[in-house]
C-alpha positions in Angstrom: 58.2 101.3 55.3 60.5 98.5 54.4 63.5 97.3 55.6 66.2 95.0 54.4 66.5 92.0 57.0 68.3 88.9 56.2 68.3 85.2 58.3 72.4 86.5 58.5 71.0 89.6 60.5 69.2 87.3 62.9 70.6 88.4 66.5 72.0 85.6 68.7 69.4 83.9 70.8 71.8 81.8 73.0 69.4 81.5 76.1 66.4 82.1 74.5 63.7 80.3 74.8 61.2 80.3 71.9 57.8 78.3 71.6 57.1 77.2 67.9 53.3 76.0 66.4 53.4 73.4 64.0 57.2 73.2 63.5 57.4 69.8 61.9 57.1 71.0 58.3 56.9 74.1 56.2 57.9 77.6 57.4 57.6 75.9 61.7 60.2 73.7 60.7 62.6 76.2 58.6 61.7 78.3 61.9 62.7 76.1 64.3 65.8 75.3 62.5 67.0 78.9 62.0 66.0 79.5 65.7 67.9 76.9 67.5 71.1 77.7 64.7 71.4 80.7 66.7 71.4 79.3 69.9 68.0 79.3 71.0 66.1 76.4 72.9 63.4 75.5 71.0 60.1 73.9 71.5 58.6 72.3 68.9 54.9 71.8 69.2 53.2 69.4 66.8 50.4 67.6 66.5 51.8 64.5 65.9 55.2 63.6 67.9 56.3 60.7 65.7 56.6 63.7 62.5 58.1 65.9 64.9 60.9 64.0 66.4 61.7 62.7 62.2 61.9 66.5 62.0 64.3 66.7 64.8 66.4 64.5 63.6 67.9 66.3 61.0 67.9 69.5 62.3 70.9 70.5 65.2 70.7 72.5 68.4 68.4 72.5 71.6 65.2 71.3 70.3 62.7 69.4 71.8 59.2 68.3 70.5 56.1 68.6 72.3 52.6 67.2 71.0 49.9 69.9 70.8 46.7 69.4 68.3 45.1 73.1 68.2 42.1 71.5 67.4 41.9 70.0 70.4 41.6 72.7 73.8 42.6 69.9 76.3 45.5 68.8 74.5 46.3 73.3 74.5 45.7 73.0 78.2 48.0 70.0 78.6 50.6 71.8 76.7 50.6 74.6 78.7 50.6 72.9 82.4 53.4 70.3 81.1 55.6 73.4 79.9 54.6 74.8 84.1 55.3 71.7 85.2 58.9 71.3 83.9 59.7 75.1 85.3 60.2 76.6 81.9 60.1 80.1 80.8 59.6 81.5 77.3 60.5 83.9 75.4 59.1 83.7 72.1 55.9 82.3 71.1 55.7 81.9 67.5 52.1 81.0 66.7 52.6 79.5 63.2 50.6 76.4 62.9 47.5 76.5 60.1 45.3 74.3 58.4 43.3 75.1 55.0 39.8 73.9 54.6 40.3 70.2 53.8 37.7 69.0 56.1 34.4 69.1 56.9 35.0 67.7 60.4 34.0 69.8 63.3 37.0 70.5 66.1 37.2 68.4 69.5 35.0 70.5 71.2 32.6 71.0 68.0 33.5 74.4 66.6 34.8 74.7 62.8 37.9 72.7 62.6 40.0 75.9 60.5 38.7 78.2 63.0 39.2 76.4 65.9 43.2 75.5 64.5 44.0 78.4 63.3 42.2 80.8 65.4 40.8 79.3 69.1 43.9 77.5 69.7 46.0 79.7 69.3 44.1 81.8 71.5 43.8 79.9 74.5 47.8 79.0 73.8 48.5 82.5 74.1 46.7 82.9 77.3 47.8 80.0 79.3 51.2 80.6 78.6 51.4 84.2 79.1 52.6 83.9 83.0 55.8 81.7 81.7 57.3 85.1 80.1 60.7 86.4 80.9 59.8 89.9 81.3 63.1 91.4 81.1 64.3 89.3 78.1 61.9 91.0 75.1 59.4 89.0 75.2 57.4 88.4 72.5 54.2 86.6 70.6 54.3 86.5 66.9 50.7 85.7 65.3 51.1 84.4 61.7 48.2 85.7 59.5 47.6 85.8 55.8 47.7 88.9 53.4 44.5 87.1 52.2 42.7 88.6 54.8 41.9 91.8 52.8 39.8 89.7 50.1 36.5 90.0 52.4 35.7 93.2 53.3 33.2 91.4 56.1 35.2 89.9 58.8 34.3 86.6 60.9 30.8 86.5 62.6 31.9 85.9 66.2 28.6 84.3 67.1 29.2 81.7 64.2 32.2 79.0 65.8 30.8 76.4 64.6 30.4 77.3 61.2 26.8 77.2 60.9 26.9 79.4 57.7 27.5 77.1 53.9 30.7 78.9 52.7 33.6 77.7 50.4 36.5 76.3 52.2 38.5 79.4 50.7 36.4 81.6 52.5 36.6 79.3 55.9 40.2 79.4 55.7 40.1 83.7 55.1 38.1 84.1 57.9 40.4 82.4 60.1 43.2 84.7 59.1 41.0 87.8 59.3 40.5 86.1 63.1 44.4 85.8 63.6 45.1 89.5 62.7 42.2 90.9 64.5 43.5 89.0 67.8 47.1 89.9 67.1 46.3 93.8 66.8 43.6 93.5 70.2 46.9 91.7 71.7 48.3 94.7 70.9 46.0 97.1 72.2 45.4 95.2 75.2 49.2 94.2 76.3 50.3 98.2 76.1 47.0 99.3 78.4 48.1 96.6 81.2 52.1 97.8 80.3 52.7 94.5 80.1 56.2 93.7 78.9 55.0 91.6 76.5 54.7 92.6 72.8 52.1 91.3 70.1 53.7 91.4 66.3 51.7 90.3 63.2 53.7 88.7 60.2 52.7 87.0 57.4 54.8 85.0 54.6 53.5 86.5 51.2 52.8 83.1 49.5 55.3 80.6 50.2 56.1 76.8 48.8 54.7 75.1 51.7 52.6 71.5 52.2 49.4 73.6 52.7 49.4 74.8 49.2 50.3 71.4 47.7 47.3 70.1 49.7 44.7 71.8 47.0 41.2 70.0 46.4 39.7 70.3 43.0 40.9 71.7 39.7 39.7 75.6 40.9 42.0 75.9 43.8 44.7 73.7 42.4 44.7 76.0 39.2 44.5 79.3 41.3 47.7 77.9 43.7 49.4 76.0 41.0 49.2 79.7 39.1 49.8 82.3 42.1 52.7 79.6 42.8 54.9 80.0 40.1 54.1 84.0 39.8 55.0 84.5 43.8 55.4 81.9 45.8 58.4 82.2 47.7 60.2 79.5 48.9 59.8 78.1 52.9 63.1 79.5 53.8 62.3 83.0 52.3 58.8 82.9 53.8 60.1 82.8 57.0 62.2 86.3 56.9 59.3 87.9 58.1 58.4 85.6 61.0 61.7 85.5 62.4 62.2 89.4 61.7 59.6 89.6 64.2 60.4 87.3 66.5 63.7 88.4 66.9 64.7 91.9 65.0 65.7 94.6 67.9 63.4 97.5 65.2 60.8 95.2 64.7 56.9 97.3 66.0 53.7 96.0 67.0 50.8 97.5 65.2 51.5 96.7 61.7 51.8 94.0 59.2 55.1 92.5 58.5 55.3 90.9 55.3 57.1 90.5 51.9 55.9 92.5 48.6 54.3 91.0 46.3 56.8 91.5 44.1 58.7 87.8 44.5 62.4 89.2 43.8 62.0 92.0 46.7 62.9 90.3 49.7 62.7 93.0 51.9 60.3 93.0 54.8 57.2 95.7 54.5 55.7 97.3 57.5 51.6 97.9 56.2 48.6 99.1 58.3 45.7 97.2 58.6 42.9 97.7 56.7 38.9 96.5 57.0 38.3 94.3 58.4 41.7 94.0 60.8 41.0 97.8 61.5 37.8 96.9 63.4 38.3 97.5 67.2 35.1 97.1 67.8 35.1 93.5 65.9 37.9 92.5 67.4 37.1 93.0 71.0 33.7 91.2 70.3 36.1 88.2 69.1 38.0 88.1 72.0 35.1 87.9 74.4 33.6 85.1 72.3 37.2 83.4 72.4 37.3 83.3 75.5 33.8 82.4 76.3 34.2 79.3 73.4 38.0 78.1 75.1 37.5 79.1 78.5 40.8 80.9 79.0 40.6 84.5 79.8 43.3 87.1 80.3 43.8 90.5 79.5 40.2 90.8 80.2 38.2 94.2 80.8 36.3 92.0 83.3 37.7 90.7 87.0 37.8 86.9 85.6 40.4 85.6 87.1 44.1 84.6 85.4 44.5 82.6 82.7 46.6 79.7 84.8 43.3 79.2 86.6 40.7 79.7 83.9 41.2 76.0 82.7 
């Protein structure tokens, strides 16, 4: 299925609240400025304030920057109790924010640093601030993964955080969108058996212009993104039509992929299943107990733990 969804067909979000991962650059920032445009109040969470507030200051609207560092689960957990603490509510969560493999570097609290950015943060973000939803305003959380995903047939080893296993830094940075789509489709699953108001969406940009790609190291990924670039790379601004169609688009549904074609003049938005290894319920709910055993935020557990205000 496809539809035809423009940033003009973007509903008004006057009174919305929307939360925004790594919105200082790239398809965050192109985000957060189409958000707040149409009226909503947006947060902008970035790992380093100084960027985001230079950001800020050329966009217009209600937006305010918050500093957040995925890699880091006490800066997640200071994120969420600041947002408690000033009485806000959300709508949106947007979960956005990656990093390729350009480091070696383990995270703050030791596990892969791609993983733990892409994948663990986002995690424990979407726990600790699932008690701020509005329930009767739509709310949503829109998990950003990667078409890539489909490359490995093998998904993440769950018992592997810290990245114990030698693998190329394309295949680190696969496996952590494998991890995003396998947590957005157990969101999913899990939000409809509680008939929790909230709704999980996966979306995914195709391949767009953004500073991740023109980060490459060495002449074999610079050649392959330099090359995949020109054929169909998209640029930020059209990257973003499937984000926002998720996060905002009244026919928007949970349990697919939303995404472009890879054809880079069809600008409509695709509706796909997912396919091995995002198909894998039983891999996915093994991820999400080792998630929350690794950040120590548990919700929507099958397991009397306790809410995920108090789990940190």
């Amino acid at each position: 299925m496809a539809v035809t969804w423009t940033l003009d067909d973007m509903p008004d979000q006057t009174g919305r609240t929307v939360v925004v991962t790594g919105a200082s650059s790239g398809l965050g920032l192109v985000a957060a400025e189409r958000l707040a445009a149409r009226g909503a109040t947006v947060i902008m969470a970035v790992r380093d304030p100084a960027k985001g507030e230079r950001a800020r200051a050329g966009l217009t609207g209600d937006l305010v920057v918050r500093r957040l560092d995925l890699a880091d689960l006490d800066t997640v957990g200071e994120f969420a109790a600041d947002l408690r603490a000033e009485g806000r509510r959300i709508d949106v969560l947007l979960n956005n924010a990656g990093v390729s493999a350009d480091t070696d570097e383990p995270s703050a609290q030791g596990f892969e640093r791609v993983l733990a950015t892409n994948h663990l943060g986002h995690f424990a973000l979407t726990g600790l601030l699932l008690d701020l939803f509005r329930p009767d305003r739509d709310p949503r959380v829109v998990t950003v993964g990667s078409g890539l995903y489909r490359l490995l047939r093998s998904g993440p080893d769950p018992d592997d955080l810290v990245g114990g296993r030698v693998e190329a830094r394309g295949v680190r940075y696969i496996r952590s969108k494998q991890a995003n789509v396998l947590f957005g489709a157990e969101l999913d699953r899990r939000l409809r058996r509680t008939a929790s108001p909230v709704r999980s969406f996966l979306a995914h940009p195709g391949m767009a212009r953004t500073p991740m790609q023109a980060n490459a190291r060495g002449a074999a990924e610079w050649a392959v993104t330099r090359t995949g670039g020109l054929l169909l790379a998209r640029s930020p601004l059209r990257g973003t039509i499937p984000l926002l169609y998720a996060a905002t688009a009244p026919t928007a549904e949970t349990g697919v992929f939303l995404g472009p074609s890879l054809r880079k003049w069809d600008s409509r938005v695709h509706a796909r299943p997912f396919v091995a290894p995002g198909d894998d319920q039983a891999l996915a709910a093994r991820l999400w107990q080792v998630s929350e055993a690794a950040t120590g935020v548990r919700f929507l557990s099958d397991t009397p733990v306790g809410s995920a205000s108090d789990s940190r």
